[in-house]
Phi, psi and omega in degrees: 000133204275142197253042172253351197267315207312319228246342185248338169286313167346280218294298208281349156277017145239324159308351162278298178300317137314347192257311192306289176307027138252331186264005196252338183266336171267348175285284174356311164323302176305294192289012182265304175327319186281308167259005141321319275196298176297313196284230172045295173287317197293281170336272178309001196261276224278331164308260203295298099037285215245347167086001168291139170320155191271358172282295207281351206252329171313316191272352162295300228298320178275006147283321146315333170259334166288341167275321156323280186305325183292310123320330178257351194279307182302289096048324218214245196315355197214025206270335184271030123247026174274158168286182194235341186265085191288350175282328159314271186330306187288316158321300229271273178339293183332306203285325194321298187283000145331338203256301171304333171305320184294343163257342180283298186312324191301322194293334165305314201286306207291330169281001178257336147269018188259300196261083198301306180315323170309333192264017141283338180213065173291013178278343203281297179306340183278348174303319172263008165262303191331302141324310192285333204273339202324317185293312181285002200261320190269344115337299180253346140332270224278300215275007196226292209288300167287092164226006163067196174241151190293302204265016143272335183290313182273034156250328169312306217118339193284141146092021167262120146353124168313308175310347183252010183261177178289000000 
């Protein structure tokens, strides 16, 4: 390669790297959205349904969204860095989004006591814990919960030069 071709090889494997990383951020979007959607319903069935209080109704509801996400993220957005060990890998996840959940529930708590109308409509307050959690959530998703196993990826090939796989 040549070292006027260099510059051009650059832009397209970051342009590349970008298109991943963009389609990896919008599938993720989708399982957030999905289990937004599971927290949510799972949350009004039992608030409105069952007369549990909206604090304590938070937590079936975010294991229900979180095995949501977890499947699709494992499946769809993460599937070339999924494992073999699926009982490891959903344990792994849990605790991970445990850490965006600790930001999502506080803000959920704190909107339900700054706003008293939240607690007739806690979906409004879980939009805004959902948001604070989003980012930490999609962090340690990509780079803790989805790491596979290393000696099926180098058997795979991943994260080898092309030119050096078989």
């Amino acid at each position: 390669m040549s070292l006027r071709a260099l510059p051009a090889a650059i832009v397209a494997r970051v342009d590349q790297a970008f298109a991943g990383l963009v389609r990896e951020m919008g599938a993720f979007a989708v399982a957030g959205t999905l289990g937004f959607l599971a927290h949510a319903t799972v949350l009004t069935a039992l608030v409105r349904g069952l007369g549990v209080p909206a604090y304590p109704a938070w937590f079936p509801a975010f294991l229900v969204a979180v095995t949501v996400t977890y499947t699709v993220n494992r499946g769809w957005t993460f599937r070339a860095r999924a494992g073999s060990n699926r009982v490891r890998e959903y344990a792994r996840y849990v605790l991970l989004q445990s850490g965006g959940a600790a930001l999502n529930n506080a803000t959920y708590a704190a909107a339900l006591w700054a706003y008293p109308p939240f607690r007739d409509r806690p979906v409004a307050a879980l939009v805004l814990g959902c948001l604070a959690g989003m980012v930490a959530n999609y962090l340690s998703a990509r780079h803790l919960a989805s790491t596979g196993d290393p000696v099926a990826g180098l058997a795979r090939g991943d994260g080898m030069p092309r030119r050096l796989r078989a």
